[in-house]
C-alpha positions in Angstrom: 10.2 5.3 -14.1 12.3 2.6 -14.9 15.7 4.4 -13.9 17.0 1.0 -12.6 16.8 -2.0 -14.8 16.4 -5.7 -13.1 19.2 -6.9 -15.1 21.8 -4.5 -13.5 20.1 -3.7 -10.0 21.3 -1.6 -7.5 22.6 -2.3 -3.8 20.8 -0.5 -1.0 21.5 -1.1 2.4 19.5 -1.8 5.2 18.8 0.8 8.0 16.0 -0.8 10.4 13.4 -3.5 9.9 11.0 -3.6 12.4 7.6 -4.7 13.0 4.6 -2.5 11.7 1.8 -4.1 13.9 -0.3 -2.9 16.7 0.1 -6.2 18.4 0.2 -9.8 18.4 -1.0 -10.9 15.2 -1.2 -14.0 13.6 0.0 -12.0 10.6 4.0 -11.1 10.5 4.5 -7.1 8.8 7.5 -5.3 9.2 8.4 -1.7 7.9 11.6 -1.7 6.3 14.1 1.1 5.3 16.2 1.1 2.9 19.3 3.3 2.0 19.2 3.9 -1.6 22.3 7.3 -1.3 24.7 7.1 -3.9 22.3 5.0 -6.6 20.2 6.7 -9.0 16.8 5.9 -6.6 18.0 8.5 -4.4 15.5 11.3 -4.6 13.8 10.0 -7.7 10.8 8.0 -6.3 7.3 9.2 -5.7 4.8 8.5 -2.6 2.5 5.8 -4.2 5.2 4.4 -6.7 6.9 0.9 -6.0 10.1 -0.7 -6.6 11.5 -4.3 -7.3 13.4 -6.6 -5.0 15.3 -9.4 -6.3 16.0 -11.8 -3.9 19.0 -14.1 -4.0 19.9 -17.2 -5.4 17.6 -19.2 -7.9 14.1 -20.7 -8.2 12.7 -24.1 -9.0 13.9 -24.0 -12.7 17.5 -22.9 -11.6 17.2 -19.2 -12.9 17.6 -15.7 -11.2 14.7 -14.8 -9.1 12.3 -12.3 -10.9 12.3 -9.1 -8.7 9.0 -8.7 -6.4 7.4 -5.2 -6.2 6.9 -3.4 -3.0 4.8 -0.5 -2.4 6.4 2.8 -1.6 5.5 3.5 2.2 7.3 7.0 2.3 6.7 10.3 1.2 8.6 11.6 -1.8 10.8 13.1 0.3 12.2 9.9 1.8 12.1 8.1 5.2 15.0 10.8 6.1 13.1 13.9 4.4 16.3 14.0 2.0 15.1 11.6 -0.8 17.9 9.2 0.9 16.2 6.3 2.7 12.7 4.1 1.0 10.5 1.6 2.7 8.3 -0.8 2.3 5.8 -3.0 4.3 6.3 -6.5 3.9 4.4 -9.0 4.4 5.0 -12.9 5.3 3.8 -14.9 3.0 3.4 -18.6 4.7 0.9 -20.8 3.2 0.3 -24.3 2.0 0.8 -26.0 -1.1 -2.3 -26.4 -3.7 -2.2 -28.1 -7.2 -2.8 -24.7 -9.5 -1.5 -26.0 -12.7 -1.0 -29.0 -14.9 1.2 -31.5 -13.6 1.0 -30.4 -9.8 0.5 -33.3 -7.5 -2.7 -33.4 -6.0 -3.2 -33.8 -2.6 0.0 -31.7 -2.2 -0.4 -29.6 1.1 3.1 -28.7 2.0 4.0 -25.6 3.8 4.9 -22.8 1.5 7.1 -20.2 2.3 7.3 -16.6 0.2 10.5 -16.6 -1.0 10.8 -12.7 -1.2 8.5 -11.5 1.3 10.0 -13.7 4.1 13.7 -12.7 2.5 12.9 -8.9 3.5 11.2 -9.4 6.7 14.9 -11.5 7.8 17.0 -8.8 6.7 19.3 -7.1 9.3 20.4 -3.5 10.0 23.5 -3.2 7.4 22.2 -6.2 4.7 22.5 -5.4 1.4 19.5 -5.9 -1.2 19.1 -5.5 -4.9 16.8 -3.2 -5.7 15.3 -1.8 -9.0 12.6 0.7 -10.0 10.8 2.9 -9.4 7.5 1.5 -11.4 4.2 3.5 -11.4 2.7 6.5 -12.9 -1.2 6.2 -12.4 -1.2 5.9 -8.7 0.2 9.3 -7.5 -0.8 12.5 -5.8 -1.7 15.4 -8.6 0.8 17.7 -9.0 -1.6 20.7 -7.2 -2.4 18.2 -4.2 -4.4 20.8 -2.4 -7.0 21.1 -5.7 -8.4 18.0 -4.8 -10.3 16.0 -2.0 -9.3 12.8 -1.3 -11.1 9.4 -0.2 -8.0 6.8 0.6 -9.6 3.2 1.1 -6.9 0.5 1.9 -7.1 -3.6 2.9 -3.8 -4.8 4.9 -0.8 -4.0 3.4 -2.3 -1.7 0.7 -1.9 1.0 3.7 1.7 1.8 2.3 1.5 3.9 0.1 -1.3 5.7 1.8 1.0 6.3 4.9 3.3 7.5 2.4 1.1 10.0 1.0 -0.8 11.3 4.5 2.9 12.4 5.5 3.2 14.0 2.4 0.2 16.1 2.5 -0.1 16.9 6.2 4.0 16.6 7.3 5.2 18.4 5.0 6.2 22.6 5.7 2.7 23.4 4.2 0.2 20.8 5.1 -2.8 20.7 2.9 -6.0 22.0 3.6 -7.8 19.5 1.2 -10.3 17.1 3.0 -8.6 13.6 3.6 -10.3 10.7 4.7 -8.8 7.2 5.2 -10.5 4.0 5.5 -8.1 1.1 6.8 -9.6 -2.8 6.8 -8.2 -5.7 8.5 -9.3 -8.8 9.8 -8.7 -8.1 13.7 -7.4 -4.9 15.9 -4.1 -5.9 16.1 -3.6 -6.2 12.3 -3.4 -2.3 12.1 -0.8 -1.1 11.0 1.0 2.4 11.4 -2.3 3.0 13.8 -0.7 5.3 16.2 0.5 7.4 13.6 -2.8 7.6 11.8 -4.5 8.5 14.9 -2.2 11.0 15.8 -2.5 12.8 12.9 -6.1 12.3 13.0 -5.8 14.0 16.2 -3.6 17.2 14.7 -5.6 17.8 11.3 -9.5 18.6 11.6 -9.4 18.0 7.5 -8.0 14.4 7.9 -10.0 11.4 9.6 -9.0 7.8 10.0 -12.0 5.5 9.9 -11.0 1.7 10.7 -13.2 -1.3 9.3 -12.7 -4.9 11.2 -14.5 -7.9 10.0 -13.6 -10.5 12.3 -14.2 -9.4 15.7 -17.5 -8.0 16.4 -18.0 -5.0 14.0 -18.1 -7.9 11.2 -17.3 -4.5 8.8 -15.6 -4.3 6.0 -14.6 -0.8 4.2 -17.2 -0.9 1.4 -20.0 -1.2 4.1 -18.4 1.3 6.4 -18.6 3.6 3.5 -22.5 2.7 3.1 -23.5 2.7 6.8 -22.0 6.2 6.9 -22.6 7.5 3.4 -24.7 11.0 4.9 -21.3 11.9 5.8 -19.4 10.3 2.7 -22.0 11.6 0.0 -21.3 15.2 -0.2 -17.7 14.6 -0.5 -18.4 11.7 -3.4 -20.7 14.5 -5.6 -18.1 17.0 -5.1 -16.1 17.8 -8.3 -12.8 18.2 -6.4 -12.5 14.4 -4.7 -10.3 11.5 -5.8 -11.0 7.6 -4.7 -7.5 6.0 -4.2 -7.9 2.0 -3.1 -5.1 -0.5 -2.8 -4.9 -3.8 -1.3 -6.6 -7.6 -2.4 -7.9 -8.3 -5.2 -11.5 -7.8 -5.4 -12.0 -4.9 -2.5 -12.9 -2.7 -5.3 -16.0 -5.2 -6.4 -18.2 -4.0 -2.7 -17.2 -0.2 -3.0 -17.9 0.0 -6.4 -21.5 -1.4 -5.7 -21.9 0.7 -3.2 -21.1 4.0 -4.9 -23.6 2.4 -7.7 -26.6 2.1 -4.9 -26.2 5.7 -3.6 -25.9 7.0 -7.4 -22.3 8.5 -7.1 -20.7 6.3 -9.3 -19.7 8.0 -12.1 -16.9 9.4 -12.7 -15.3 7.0 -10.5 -16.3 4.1 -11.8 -16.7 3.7 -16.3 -19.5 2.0 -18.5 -17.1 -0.9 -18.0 -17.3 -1.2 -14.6 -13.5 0.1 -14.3 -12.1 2.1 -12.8 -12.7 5.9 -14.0 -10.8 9.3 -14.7 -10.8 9.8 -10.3 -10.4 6.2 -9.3 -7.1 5.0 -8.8 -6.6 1.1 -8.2 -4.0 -0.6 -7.1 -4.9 -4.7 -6.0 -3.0 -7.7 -5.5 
């Protein structure tokens, strides 16, 4: 972790930026790879990690801009299989302005504009970006992958590192036998993203299936209550000693599953007296 400090980043270069969605969208998400050969990333990342991009120039206050973390969306291996190329799956962020803290105007409804997120999804074949990283140690495969079963939810672009990992464990010259399944929520169809590969592999694997959850169009589902319209075929795997719950994406997706898993009585040890997240629960929101 660490091996790159923001205050002396690292220049990768970029080798393709192209969109990640299934269709039109009124979303924008591009998959972008990065070359990271000659810098001490290369081959020292893991699927499920992140690093931090620093985007040029300065903010409102005239300083350096703080460097944005993006989910890893490759296996450990790389993009290129040789630990030399990283992506990511970044997302516009266009929104309007909204008085948040003392002294903002009120009434304020300007557009806003990410300044990261739209930095990366403008970047060019050959553009050079300051990187630093990698961050992460909870949210990982085990080191024995095929001791374990695992239940992979994801909202939008918490997908990422789940694409990252699926190539890992089924890619790979000695694809796992552990069960895999992946639950994917968006808004509309066309939001999907890496669908075809999901589905292809879904296709290839009789251990991995690739459940989708829309809740805008007329499923009106969301992941927790896919999980609880299908839990006969979800609750064997939940009691089973061997499975880990990995979720990623918005803040507050883990609020419905975790109530669900409370309903059914399979809650524990995912879930701790707290209400956090337990020893097989990994959680990444945003």
């Amino acid at each position: 972790m660490n091996l790159v400090r923001p205050k002396a980043p690292v220049m990768a270069s970029v080798v393709s930026n192209e969109s990640a969605m299934r269709g039109k969208s009124a979303n924008f998400v591009r998959h972008t790879v990065l070359d990271v050969s000659g810098t001490p990333l290369q081959g020292c990342f893991r699927a499920g990690q992140s690093f931090g991009v620093i985007a040029p120039g300065v903010d409102e206050n005239g300083k350096a801009h703080k460097p944005r973390l993006y989910s890893i969306a490759c296996p450990t291996s790389g993009e290129d299989g040789s630990g030399c190329w990283i992506s990511t799956t970044p997302k516009r962020l266009i929104d309007e302005t909204r008085p948040q803290r003392k002294g903002d105007v009120a009434g304020r409804h300007t557009l806003f504009l990410g300044v990261c997120s739209n930095y990366l999804c403008d970047l060019q074949p050959g553009d050079r970006v300051a990187l630093s990283g990698p961050q992460g140690k909870r949210f990982l495969l085990p080191e024995d992958v095929d001791a374990h079963d695992y239940l992979l939810i994801a909202t939008g672009t918490g997908i990422a590192p789940f694409r990252g990992m699926v190539m890992e464990m089924l890619m790979g010259p000695r694809p796992t036998t552990s069960r895999i399944e992946l639950v994917m929520g968006v808004p509309y169809t066309t939001d999907l993203l890496y669908d075809d590969l999901f589905v292809e592999l879904a296709r290839k694997h009789a251990n991995f299936n690739y459940h989708v959850a829309i809740s805008r169009e007329d499923q009106h589902l969301y992941v927790d209550a896919l999980i609880d319209r299908n839990m006969p075929t979800f609750k064997p795997m939940l009691r089973n000693e061997r499975t880990l719950i990995y979720l990623c994406g918005i803040q507050g997706m883990q609020q419905g599953l975790f109530s669900c898993l409370t309903r059914h009585a399979v809650a524990e040890p995912y879930i701790d007296t707290n209400g956090k997240p337990g020893r097989r629960c990994m959680l990444e929101v945003y």
